[in-house]
C-alpha positions as CSV (number, residue, x, y, z in Angstrom):
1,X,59.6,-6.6,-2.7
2,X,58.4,-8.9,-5.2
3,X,54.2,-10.1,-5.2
4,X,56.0,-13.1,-3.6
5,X,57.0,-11.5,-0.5
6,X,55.1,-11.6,3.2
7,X,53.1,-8.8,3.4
8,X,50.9,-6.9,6.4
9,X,48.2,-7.6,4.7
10,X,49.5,-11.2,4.0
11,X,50.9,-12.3,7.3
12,X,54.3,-15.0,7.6
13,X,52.4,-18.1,8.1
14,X,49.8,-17.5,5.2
15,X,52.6,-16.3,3.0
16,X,54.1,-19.7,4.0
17,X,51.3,-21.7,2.5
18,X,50.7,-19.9,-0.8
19,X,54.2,-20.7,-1.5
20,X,55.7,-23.7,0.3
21,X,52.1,-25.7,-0.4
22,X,51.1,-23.7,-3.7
23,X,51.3,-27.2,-5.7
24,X,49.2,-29.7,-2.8
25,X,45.8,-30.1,-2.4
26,X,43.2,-28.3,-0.9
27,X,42.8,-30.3,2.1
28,X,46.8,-30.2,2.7
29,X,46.2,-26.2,2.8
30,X,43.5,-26.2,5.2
31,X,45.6,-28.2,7.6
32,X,48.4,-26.0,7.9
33,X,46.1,-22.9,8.2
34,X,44.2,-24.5,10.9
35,X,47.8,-25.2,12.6
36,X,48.6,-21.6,11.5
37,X,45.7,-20.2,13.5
38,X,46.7,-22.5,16.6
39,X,50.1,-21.3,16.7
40,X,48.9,-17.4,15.8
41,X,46.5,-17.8,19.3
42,X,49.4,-19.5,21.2
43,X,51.8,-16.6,20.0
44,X,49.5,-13.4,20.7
45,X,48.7,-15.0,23.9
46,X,52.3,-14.6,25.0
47,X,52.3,-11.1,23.2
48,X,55.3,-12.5,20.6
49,X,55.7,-12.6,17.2
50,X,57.2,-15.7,15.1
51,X,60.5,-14.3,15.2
52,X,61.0,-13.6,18.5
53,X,59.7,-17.5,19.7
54,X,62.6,-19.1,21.5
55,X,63.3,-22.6,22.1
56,X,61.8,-22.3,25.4
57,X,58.5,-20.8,24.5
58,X,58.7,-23.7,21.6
59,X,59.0,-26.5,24.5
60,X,55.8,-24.6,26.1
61,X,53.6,-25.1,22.7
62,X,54.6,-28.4,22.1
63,X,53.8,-29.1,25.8
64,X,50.5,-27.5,25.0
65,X,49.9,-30.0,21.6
66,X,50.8,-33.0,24.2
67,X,48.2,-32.0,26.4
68,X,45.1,-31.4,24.4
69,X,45.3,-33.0,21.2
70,X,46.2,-36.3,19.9
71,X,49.8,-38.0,19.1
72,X,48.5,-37.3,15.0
73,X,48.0,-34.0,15.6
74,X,50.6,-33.5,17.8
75,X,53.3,-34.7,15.1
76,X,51.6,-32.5,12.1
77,X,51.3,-29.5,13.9
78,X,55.0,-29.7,15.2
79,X,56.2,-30.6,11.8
80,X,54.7,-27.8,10.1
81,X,55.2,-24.7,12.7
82,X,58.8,-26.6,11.8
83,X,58.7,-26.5,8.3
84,X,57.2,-22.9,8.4
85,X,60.7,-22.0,10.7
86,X,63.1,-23.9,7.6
87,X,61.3,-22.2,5.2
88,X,61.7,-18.3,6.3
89,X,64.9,-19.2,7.6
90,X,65.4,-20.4,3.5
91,X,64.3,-17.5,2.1
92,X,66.3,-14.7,4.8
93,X,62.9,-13.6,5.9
94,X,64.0,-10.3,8.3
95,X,64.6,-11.1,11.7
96,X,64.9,-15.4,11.4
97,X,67.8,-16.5,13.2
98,X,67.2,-20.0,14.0
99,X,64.6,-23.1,14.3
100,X,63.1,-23.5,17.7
101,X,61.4,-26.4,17.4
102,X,64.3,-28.1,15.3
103,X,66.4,-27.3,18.6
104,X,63.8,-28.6,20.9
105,X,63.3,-32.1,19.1
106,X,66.9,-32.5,18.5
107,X,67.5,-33.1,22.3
108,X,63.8,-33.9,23.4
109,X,61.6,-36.7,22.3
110,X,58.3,-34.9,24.0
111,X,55.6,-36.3,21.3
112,X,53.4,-39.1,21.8
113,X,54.1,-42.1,19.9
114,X,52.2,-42.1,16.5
115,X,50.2,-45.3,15.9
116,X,50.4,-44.5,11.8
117,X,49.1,-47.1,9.2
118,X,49.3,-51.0,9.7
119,X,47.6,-52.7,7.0
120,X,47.8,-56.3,6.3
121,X,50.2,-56.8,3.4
122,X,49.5,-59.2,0.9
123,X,51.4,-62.4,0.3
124,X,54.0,-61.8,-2.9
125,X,52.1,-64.9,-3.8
126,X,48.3,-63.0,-3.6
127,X,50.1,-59.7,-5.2
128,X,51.5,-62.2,-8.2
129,X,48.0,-63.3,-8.6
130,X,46.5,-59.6,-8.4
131,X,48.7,-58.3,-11.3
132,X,48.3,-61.9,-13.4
133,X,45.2,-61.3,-13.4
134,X,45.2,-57.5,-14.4
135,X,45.5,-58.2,-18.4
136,X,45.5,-54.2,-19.2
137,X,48.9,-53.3,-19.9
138,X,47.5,-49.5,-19.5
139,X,47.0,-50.1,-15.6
140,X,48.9,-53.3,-14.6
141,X,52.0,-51.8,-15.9
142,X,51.7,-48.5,-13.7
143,X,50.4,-50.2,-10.5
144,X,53.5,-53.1,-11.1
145,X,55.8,-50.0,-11.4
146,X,54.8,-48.7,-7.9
147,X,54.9,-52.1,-6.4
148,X,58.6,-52.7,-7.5
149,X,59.7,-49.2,-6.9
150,X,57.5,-48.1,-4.0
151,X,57.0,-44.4,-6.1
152,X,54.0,-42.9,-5.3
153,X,50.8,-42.8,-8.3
154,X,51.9,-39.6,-8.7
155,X,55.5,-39.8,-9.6
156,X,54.6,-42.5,-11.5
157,X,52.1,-40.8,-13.7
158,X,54.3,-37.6,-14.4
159,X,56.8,-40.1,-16.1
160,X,58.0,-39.1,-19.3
161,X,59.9,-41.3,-22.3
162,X,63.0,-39.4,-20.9
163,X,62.8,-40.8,-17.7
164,X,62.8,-44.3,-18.8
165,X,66.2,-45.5,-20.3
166,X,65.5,-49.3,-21.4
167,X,68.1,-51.3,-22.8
168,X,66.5,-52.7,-26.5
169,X,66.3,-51.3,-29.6
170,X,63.1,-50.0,-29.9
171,X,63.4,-47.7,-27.4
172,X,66.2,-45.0,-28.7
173,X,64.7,-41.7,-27.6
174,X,66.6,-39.5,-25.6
175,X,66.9,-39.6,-21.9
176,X,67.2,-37.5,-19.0
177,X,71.0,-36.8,-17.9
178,X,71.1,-38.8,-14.5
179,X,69.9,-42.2,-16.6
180,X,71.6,-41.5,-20.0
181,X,74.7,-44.2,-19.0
182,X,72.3,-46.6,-17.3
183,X,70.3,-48.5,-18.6
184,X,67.9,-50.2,-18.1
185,X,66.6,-47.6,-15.0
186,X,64.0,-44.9,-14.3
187,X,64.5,-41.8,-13.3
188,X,62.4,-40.1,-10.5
189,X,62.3,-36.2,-10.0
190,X,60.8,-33.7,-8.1
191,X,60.3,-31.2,-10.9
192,X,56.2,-31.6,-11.7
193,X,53.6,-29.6,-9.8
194,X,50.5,-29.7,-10.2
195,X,49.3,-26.7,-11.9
196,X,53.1,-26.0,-13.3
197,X,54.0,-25.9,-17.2
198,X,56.8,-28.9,-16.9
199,X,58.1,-30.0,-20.5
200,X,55.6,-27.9,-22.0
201,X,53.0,-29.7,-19.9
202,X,50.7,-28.4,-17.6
203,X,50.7,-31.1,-15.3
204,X,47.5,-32.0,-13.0
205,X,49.1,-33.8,-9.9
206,X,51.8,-33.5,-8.5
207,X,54.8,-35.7,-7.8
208,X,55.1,-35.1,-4.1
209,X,58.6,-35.5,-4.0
210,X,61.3,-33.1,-3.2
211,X,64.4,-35.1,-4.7
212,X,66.0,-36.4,-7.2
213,X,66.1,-40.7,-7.6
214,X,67.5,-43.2,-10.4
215,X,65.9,-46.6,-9.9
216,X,66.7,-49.8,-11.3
217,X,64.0,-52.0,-13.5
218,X,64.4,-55.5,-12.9
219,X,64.2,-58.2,-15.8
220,X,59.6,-58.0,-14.9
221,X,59.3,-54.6,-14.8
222,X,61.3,-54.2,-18.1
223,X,59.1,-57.0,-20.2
224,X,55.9,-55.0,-18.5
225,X,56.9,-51.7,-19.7
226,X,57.7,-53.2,-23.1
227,X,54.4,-54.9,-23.3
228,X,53.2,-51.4,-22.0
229,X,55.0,-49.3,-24.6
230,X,54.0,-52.3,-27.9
231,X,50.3,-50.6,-27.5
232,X,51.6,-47.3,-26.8
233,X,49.6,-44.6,-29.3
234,X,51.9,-41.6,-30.5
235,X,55.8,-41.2,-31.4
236,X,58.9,-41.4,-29.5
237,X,58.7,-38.2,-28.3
238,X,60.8,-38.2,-25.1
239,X,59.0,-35.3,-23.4
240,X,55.5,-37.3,-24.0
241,X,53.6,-39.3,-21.4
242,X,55.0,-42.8,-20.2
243,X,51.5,-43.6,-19.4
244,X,48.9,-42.6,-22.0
245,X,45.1,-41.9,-21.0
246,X,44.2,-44.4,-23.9
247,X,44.9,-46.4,-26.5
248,X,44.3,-43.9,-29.2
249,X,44.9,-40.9,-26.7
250,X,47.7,-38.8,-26.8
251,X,46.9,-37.5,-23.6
252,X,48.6,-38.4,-20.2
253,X,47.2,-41.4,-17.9
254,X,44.7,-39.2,-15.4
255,X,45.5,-39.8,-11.8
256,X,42.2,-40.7,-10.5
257,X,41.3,-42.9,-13.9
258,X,44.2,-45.1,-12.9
259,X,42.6,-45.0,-9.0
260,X,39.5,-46.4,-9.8
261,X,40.7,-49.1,-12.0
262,X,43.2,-50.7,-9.3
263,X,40.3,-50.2,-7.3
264,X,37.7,-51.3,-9.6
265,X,40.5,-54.6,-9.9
266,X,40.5,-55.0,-5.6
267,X,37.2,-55.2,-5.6
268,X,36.7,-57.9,-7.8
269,X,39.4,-59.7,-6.0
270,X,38.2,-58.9,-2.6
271,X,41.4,-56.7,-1.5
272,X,38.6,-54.0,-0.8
273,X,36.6,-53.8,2.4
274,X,35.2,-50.1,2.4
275,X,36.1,-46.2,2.1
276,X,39.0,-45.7,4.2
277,X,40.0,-49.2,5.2
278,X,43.4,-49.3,5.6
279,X,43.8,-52.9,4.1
280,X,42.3,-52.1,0.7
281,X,44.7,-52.7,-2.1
282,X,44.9,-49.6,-3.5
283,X,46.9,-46.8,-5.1
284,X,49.0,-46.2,-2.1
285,X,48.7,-49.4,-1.2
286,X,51.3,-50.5,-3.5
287,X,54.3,-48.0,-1.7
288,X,53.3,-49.4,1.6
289,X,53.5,-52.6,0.7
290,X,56.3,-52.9,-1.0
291,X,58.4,-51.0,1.6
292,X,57.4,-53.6,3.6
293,X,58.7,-56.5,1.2
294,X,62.1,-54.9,0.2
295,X,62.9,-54.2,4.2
296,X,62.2,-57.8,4.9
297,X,64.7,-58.9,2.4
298,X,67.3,-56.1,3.6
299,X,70.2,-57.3,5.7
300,X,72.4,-54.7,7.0
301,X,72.3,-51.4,4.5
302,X,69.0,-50.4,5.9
303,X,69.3,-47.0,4.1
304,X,68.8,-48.4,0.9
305,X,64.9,-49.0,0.7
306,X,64.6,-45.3,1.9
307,X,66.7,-44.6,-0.6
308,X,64.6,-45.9,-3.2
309,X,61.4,-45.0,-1.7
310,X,63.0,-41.0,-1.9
311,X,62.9,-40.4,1.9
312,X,65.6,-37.7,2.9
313,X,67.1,-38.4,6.5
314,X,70.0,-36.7,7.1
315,X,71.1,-40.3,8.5
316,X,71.2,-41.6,5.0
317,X,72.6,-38.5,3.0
318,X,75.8,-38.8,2.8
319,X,76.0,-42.7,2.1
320,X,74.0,-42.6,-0.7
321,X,75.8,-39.2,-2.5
322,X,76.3,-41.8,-5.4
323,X,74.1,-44.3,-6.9
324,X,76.8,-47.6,-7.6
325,X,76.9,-50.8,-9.1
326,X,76.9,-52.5,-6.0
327,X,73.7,-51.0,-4.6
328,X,72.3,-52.1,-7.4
329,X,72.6,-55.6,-7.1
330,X,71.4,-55.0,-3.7
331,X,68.0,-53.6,-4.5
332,X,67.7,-55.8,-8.2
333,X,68.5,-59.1,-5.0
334,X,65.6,-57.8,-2.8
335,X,63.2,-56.2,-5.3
336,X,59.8,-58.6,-5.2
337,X,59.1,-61.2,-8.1
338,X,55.5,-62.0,-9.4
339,X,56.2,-64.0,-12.6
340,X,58.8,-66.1,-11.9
């Protein structure tokens, strides 16, 4: 039994945590032990241990979560008691045969409807005239990134050299595998963590993503990162940071230092309102928004925005096995302009 391993003294649904959410953050952890604890009372109380929940007994809890608590709550608590199943189930923990809950919600839609986010998206007009006026290539070239691409701050600062594959000859380092015959493309993975050694890099956030994406840049996005990369400190080392902390930094582009300047930017522009306000034009602001943009421009192939944005619905999983040409015209047709 490696240190790895569920122990009596380290019970399934903390083992769960230390490994599945090892890499998120602090308040991610507490959440699922707080749902761990929930479930542990709801299971002693009916004298049963994980393994031997059924889906009935799964109906009852979720019943329970319906009752009491909120349709937020309702919809994290029931994904991760779900996730918790997948994962033991994954790793042939002893006496797993099967995901309750998956069962249940495959034939039962029993969950309150979530209200999730609705902030007021900017016109592409106002969002031109945001990143106009952000003259830093250092910061307007990472936020324009997430605005075309809908990649999340952190996927965006764990990029690499070797995940950028632009088509000019200045930039003739070498590139990961899935973009070395495309270029002109960026490649999004789910390999850093924070606190892993990736590329001989400890890296300090992690990319929240649990798959692998190649992602077109349009004709903007190129001359940004171009601009980006003409001020660039350092060599053409392809397992170096994209984004560099500074200009005379060899350092990668801190998470947070980014967060303040988009929202030092909003600020001045009046795109923020207050902690918390789902309308300020933030970080995340940028995924959420352009999700929004590319699905207004989709017609028909409604799998290809959640695609890009990485999502992984069984719906879309086979369509999109391969990345093509045509499906790339699709997204380079719909992906916002700013400059034109």
């Amino acid at each position: 039994m490696s240190v790895s391993d569920p122990t009596p003294e380290r019970p399934l649904f903390d083992w769960y945590i230390q490994n599945y959410h090892r890499s998120n953050s602090d308040s991610t952890r507490t959440k699922a032990r707080t749902v761990g604890k929930l479930f542990k009372r709801f299971t002693n109380e009916k004298g049963l241990n994980p393994e031997s929940v059924d889906e009935e007994v799964a109906f009852e809890f979720i019943e329970m979560l319906v009752e009491k608590y909120s349709a937020d709550y309702q919809h994290q608590a029931v994904g991760e008691v779900s996730r918790f199943y997948s994962y033991c189930l994954n790793k042939g923990v002893e006496g797993f045969e099967g995901n309750p809950f998956e069962s249940v919600l495959l034939d039962h839609d029993p969950l309150d409807e979530i209200r999730g986010r609705d902030p007021h998206m900017l016109t592409v007009d106002q969002m031109s005239d945001y990143f106009a006026s952000l003259d830093n290539p250092r910061f307007c070239t990472p936020a324009l990134t997430m605005a075309k691409t809908t990649r999340r701050v952190g996927e965006v600062i764990n990029l690499d050299l070797a995940d950028v594959n632009l088509a000019h000859p200045a930039c003739n380092w070498d590139v990961h595998q899935k973009i070395r015959h495309r270029d002109d493309y960026i490649y999004f993975g789910p390999e850093a963590e924070k606190g892993e050694e990736y590329r001989g890099e400890v890296r300090h956030c992690s990319s929240k993503t649990k798959c692998c994406r190649v992602v077109p840049v349009d004709n903007e996005l190129k001359q940004a990162l171009l601009w980006y990369l003409a001020i660039r400190p350092g060599t053409a080392d392809p397992y170096s940071p994209l984004f560099k902390a500074a200009q005379h930094s060899s350092k990668r582009l801190n998470k947070e230092y980014l967060t303040d300047k988009i929202k030092e930017h909003s600020k001045n522009l009046g795109y923020y309102y207050g902690p918390n306000d789902e309308d300020n034009v933030v970080s995340h602001y940028f995924r959420h928004w352009a999700t929004t943009r590319l699905r207004e421009r989709t017609t028909g192939d409604t799998g290809l925005v959640d695609h890009i944005r990485g999502d992984t619905g069984s719906d879309m999983k086979d369509q999109y096995t391969h990345w093509s040409e045509e499906k790339e015209r699709a997204y380079l047709d719909i992906v916002p302009k700013f400059f034109d």
